[in-house]
C-alpha positions as CSV (number, residue, x, y, z in Angstrom):
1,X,-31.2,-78.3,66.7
2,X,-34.0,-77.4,69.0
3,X,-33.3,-76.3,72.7
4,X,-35.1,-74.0,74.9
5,X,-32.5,-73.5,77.9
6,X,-29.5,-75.9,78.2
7,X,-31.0,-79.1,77.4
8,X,-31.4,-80.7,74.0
9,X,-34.9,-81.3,72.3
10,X,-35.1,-82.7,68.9
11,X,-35.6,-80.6,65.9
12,X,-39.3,-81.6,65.7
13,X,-39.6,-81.8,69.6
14,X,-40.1,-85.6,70.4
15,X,-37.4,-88.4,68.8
16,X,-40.2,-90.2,66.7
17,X,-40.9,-87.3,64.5
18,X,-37.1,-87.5,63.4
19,X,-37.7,-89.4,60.9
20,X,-40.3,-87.0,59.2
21,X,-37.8,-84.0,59.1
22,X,-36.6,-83.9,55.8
23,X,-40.2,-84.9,54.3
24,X,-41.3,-81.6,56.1
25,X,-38.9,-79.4,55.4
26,X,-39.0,-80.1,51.3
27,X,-42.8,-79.7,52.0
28,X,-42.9,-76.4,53.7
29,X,-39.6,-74.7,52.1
30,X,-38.3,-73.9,48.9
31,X,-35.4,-75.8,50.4
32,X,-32.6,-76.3,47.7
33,X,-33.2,-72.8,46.2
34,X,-32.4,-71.2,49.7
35,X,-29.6,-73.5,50.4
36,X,-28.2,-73.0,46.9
37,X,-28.2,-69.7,47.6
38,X,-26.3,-69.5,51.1
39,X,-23.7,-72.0,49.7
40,X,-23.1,-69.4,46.7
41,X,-23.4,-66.2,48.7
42,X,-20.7,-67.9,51.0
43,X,-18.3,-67.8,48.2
44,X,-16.1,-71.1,49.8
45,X,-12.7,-71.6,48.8
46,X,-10.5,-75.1,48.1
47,X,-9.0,-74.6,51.1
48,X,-11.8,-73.6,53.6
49,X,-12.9,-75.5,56.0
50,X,-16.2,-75.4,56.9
51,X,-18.9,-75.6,59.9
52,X,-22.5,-76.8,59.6
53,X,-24.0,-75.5,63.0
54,X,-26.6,-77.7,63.7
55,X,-26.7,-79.5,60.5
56,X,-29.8,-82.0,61.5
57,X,-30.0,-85.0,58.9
58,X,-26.9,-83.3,56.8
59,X,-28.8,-81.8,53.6
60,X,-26.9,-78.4,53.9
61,X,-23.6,-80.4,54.9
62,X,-23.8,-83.1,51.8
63,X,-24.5,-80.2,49.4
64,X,-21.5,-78.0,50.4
65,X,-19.4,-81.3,49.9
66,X,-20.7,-82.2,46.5
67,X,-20.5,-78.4,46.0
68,X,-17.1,-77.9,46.8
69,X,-15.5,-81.8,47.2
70,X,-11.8,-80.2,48.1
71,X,-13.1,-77.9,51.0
72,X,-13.5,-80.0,54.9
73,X,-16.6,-80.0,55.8
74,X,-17.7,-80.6,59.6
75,X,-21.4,-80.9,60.4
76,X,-22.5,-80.8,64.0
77,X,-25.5,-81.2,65.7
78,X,-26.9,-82.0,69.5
79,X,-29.2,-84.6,68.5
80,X,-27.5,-88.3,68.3
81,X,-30.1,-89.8,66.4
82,X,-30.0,-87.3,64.1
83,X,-26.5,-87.4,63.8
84,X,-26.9,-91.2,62.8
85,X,-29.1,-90.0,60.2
86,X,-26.7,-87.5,58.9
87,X,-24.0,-89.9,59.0
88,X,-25.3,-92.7,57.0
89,X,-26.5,-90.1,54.3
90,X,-23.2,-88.9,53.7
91,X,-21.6,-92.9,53.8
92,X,-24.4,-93.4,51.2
93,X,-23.5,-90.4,49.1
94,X,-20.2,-91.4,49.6
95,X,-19.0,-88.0,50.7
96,X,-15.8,-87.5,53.3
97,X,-17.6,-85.8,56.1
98,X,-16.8,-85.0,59.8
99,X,-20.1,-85.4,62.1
100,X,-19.4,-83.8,65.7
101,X,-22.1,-84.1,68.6
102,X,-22.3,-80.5,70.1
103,X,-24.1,-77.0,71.1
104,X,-24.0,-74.0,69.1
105,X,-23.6,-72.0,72.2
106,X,-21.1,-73.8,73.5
107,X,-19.2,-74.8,70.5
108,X,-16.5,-77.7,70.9
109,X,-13.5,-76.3,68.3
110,X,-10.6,-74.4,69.0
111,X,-10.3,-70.3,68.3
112,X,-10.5,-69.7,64.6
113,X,-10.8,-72.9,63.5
114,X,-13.5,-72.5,60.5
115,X,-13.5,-70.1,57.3
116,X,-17.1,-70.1,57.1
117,X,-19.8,-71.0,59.6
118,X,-23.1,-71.9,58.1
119,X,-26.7,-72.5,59.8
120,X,-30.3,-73.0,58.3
121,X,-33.2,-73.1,60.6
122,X,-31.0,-73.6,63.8
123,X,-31.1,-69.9,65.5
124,X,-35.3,-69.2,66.0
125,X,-34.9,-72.4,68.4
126,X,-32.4,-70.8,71.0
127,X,-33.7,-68.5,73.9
128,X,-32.4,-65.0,73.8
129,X,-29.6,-65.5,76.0
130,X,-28.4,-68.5,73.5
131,X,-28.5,-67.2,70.7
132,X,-26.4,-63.8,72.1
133,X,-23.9,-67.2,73.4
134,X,-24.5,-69.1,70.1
135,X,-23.0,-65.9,67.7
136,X,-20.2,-65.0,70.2
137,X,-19.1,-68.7,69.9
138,X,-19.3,-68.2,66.3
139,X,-17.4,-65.4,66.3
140,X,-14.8,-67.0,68.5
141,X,-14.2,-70.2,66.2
142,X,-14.5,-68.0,62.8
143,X,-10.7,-66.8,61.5
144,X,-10.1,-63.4,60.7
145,X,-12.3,-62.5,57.6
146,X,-13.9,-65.5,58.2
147,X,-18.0,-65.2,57.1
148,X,-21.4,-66.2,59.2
149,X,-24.0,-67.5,56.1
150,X,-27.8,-67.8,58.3
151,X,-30.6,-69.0,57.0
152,X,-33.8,-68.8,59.1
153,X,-37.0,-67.4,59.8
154,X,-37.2,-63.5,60.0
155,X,-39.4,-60.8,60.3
156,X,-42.7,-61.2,58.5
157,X,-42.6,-59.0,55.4
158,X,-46.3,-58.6,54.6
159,X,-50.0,-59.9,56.5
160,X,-49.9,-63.2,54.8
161,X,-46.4,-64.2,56.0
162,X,-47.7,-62.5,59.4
163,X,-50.6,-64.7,59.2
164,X,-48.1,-67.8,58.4
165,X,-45.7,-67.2,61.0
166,X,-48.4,-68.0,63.9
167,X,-47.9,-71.9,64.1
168,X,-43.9,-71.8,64.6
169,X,-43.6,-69.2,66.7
170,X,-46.3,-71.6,68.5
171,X,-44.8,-74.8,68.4
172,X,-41.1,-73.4,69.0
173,X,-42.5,-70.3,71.5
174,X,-43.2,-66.6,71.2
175,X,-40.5,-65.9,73.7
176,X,-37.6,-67.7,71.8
177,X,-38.8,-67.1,68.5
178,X,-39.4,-63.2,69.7
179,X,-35.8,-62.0,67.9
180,X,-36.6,-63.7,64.8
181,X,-39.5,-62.0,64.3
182,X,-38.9,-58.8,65.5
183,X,-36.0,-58.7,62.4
184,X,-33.3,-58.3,65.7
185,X,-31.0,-60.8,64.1
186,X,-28.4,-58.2,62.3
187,X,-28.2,-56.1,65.5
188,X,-27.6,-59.0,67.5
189,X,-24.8,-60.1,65.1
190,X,-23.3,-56.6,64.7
191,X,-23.0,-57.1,68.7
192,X,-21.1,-60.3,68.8
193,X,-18.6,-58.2,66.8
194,X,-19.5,-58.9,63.2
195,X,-19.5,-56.4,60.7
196,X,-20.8,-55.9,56.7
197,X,-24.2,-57.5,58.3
198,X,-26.8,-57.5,56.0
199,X,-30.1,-59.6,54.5
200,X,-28.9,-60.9,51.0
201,X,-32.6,-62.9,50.3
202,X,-36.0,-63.2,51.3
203,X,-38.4,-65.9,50.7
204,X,-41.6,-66.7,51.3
205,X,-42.8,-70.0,52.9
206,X,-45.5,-71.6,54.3
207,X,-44.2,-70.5,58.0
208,X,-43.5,-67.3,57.2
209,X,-40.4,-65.0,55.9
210,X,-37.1,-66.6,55.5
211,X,-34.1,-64.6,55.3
212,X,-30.5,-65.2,54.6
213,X,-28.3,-63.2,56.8
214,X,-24.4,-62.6,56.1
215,X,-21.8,-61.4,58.8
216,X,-18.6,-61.0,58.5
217,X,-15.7,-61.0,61.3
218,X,-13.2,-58.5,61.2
């Protein structure tokens, strides 16, 4: 989910790179160790229901399902395309899924409607001003006690991960990647109204520091 003010941009920036997405990310990430992670540290429940925000081709999404089969699980995501992607994956896996086209700042559920939100790699692409909209949204749509579970790019924990850091903050933009790596992430969710915010894992990747974030609303 990749926007820079109001208007949609694919997660890789132009439609034909869609296809390479998940090819990158198992290339660049220790992807199922930090997804593992933020499905466990979310602690989900039989009957939770669940948000993906910007779930992209639906690997977060299919592993909280095959995780957890009896929790509802809605993925959502601005792209179409990728939404087709995510789609199919999940008739392919076999998995009862709810795909929903939509903006994370700008959220299309009713108040409290989730138990857990959860987001990888989603909030470095938002502008300042949309990711402030993006966590009050979440707020808004989490029930009471209800948990945020982020996974994304954080401040650079030593010189290499500095040094690693450069080309996304380039491709995605110092401004909008400028909380991210400045570590402003917690305060901004302590803002929105969540509290218990804390980092809960680190890892280093071939873009830099990712961290996994939990907040909790009261």
């Amino acid at each position: 989910m990749h926007q820079q003010k109001d208007d949609y941009i694919p997660a890789l920036g132009y439609d034909r790179l869609t296809p390479l997405y998940d090819s990158l990310i198992r290339l660049t990430m220790p992807e199922r160790a930090f997804k593992h992670r933020l499905i466990e540290q979310a602690r989900i429940m039989k009957s939770h229901r669940i948000l993906d925000l910007g779930c992209g081709t639906a690997t977060l999404t299919l592993l909280i399902k095959e995780t957890h089969p009896e929790a509802a699980v809605v993925g959502m995501d601005g792209d179409p395309k990728i939404l087709n992607i995510a789609e199919r994956k999940a008739r392919e896996a076999g998995l009862n899924i709810s795909f929903d086209r939509g903006m994370s700042f700008d959220l299309p559920y009713p108040d409290t409607s989730f138990d857990r939100v959860l987001t990888s790699l989603v909030i470095h692409h938002l502008t300042h001003e949309n990711k402030v909209r993006t966590l009050n949204e979440v707020h808004r749509v989490l029930r009471d006690g209800g948990e945020l579970h982020v996974a994304d790019f954080g401040k650079p924990h030593n010189a290499l991960m500095l040094a690693a850091s450069l080309p996304w903050r380039i491709f995605d933009g110092f401004e909008a990647t400028a909380d991210n790596a400045k570590g402003l992430l917690p305060e901004m969710m302590r803002r929105a109204g969540f509290i218990e915010v804390h980092e809960s894992a680190r890892y280093m990747t071939l873009f830099g520091t990712l961290s996994l974030h939990v907040a909790r609303k009261p």
